[in-house]
N, C-alpha and C positions, 0 to 999 in steps of 0.2 A: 504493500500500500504506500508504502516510502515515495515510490517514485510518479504515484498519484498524485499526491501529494505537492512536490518539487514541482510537478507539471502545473498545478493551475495555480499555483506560488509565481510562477515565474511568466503565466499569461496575463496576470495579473497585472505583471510590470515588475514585479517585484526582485530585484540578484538574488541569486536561490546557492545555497552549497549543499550540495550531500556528502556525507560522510558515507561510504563501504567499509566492511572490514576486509578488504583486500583486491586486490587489480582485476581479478576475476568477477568478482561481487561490482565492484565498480563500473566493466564494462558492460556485463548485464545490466546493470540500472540504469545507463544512459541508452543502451539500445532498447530496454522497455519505455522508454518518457520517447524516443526519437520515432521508434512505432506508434503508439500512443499519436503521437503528434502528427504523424505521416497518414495516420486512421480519420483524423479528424479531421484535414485539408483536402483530403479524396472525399469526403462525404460532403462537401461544403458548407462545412461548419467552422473552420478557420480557413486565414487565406494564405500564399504560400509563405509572405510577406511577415506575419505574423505568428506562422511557423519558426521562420528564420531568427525573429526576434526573442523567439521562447528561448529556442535551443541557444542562442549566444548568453542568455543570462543565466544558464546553469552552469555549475563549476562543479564536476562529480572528483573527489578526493578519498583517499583512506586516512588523514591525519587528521583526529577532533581538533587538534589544537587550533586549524584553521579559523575552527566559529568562536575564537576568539574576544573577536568586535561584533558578532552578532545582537541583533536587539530581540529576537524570536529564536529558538530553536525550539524544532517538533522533535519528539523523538518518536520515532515509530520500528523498533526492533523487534523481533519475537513475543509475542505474548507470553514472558516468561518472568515473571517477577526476579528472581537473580539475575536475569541479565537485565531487566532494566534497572534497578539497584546500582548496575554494575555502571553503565553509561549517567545517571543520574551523579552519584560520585565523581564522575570523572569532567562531566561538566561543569561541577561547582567546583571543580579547580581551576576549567582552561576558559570561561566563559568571562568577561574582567568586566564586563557592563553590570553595575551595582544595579539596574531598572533594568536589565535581560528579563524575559518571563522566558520558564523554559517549561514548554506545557509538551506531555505525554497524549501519544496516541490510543493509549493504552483501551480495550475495550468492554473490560470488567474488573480489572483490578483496581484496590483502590489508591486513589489519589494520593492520599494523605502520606501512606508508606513510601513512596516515593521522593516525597516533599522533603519526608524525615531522612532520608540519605544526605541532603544536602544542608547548609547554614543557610540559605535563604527560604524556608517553606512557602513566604509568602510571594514569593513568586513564579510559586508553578501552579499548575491548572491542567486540571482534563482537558484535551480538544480532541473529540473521537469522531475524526470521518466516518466516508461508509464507501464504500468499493463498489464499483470503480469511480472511483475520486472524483474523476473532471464528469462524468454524467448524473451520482445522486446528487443534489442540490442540501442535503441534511448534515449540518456537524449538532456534534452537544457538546454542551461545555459545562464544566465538571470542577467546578472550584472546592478544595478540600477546608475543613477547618479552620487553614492557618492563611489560605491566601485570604490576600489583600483584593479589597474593592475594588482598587484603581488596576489591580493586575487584572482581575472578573471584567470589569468597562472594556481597556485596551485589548484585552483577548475578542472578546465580543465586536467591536467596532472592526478588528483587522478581519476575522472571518463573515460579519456582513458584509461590510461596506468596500474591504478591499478583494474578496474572493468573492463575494455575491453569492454568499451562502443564505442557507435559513436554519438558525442557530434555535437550540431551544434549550434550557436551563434547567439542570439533574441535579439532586444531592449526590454526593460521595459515599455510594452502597454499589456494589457489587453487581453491573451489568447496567447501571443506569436506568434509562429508562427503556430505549431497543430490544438490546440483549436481554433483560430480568424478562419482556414479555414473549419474547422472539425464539428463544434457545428451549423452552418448555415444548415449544411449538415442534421444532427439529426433533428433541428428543424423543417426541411423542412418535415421531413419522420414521425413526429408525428403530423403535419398537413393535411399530407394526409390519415389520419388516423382519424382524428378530423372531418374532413370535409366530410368523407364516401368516396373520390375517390377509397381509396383499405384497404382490412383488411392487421394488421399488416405482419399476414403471406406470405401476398403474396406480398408487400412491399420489407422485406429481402428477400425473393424468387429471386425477380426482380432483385436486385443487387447482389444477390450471380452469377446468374444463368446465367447474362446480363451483368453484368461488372466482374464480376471473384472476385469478394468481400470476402475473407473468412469469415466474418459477416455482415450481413442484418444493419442496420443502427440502426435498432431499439432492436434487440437482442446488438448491439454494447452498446447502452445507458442503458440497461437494466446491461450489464457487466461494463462497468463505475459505474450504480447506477444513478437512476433517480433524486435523491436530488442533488447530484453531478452537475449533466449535466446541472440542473437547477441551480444550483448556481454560476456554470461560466458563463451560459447565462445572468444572472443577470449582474455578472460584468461586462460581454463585453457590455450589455447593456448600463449601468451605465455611462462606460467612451465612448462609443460612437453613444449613440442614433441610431440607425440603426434600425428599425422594423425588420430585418433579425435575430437580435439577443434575441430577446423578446421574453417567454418564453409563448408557446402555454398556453392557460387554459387549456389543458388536461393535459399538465404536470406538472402543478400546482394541479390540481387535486387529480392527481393519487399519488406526494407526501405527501399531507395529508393525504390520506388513507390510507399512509403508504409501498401502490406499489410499491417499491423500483427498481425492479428487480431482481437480483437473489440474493443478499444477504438478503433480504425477503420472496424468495422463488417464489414472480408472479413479473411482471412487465409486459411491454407488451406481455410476455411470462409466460408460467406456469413451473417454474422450480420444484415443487414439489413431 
């Protein structure tokens, strides 16, 4: 989602840097924002003009220390609480702007935890897009305990008015507002599938076809990414014990195997 992200950051207007953890990582992510971009100029929705100007404002790198002078940093790495811990620490070392807000992508963990990694709390904040970045219009923003007002305003002001989002406003619990209602939903549709009521296809079938769903719940999980889906069920688990939230064994499963969905190519679907 990183480089969703960096893309409508930097159509925006805005000098964008990403950080990779390494040259490999890095040229994959300027080839997924230059695809990306290349997708959206053939469909004419950007022109080639302003392709050109996206792609010059991005600087893809592997060294944090870059965002230095930054006034924003998103972080958007794995849904894995140690690793964002890990990048959260390491920003409140290389980041030197006392008024940086460094808000997380994160999209059911909480805020707060994060916040506490660093000597600034009050300058971080949820900001949880939704994939794919440049086509849903939805962030929520997710200010924990410790942030500050003016960090809550400025975050809000740059994702309306500079990205021309539509922001809506969540306490700091576990899944937000989305995910707490959304993941129940998945879990439920890999159950029925766990248990033999319906094969997957006929699953999304049902709700494409029956509630006007542009994706089946289960093609949805598969485009999230199965580790993914699994890992905020987790959380939601975690802070609220709910059997609703508890992560089927098939989807535990099929993570180990590697099933991902489509950024593996199968998931409950054969993208191949």
């Amino acid at each position: 989602m990183g480089s969703g992200i960096a893309e409508v950051c930097a159509r925006a207007g805005r000098e964008v840097r990403v950080v990779e953890t390494g040259p490999a990582a890095a040229d994959a992510g300027l080839r997924r924002i230059t695809g990306s971009l290349e997708r959206a100029t053939a469909a004419g929705k950007l022109s080639a003009e302003d392709r050109d100007s996206a792609l010059a404002r991005i600087t893809v790198t592997t060294e944090l220390a870059t965002l230095a002078d930054r006034d924003l940093v998103i972080e958007a790495v794995a849904e894995d609480e140690a690793a964002k811990l890990a990048v959260f620490t390491r920003l409140d070392e290389v980041v030197r702007r006392p008024d940086a807000i460094l808000a997380t992508n994160t999209s059911s963990l909480p805020v707060i935890r994060l916040a506490a990694a660093t000597a600034r709390p009050q300058r971080v904040i949820g900001l949880h897009f939704f994939n794919p970045v440049p086509v849903l219009p939805l962030v929520e923003l997710v200010p924990s305990l410790l942030t500050a007002d003016d960090t809550t305003r400025r975050t809000h002001t740059f994702a309306a008015d500079v990205l021309g989002k539509e922001v809506v406003h969540a306490a700091d619990r576990a899944g937000f507002i989305v995910n707490a209602l959304l993941v129940p939903y998945l879990l439920d549709a890999v159950r029925m599938v766990e248990s033999g009521v319906a094969s997957a296809d006929d699953v999304d079938r049902g709700m494409r076809l029956g509630c006007a769903h542009p994706l089946g719940p289960l093609a949805l999980a598969d485009l999230i990414g199965l580790d993914t889906t699994r890992a905020i069920a987790e959380s939601l688990y975690e802070e609220f014990r709910e059997p609703r939230y508890a992560p089927p064994p098939l989807l535990a499963r099929m993570v180990d195997a590697g099933l991902l969905g489509r950024k593996s190519g199968r998931g409950f679907h054969d993208y191949r």
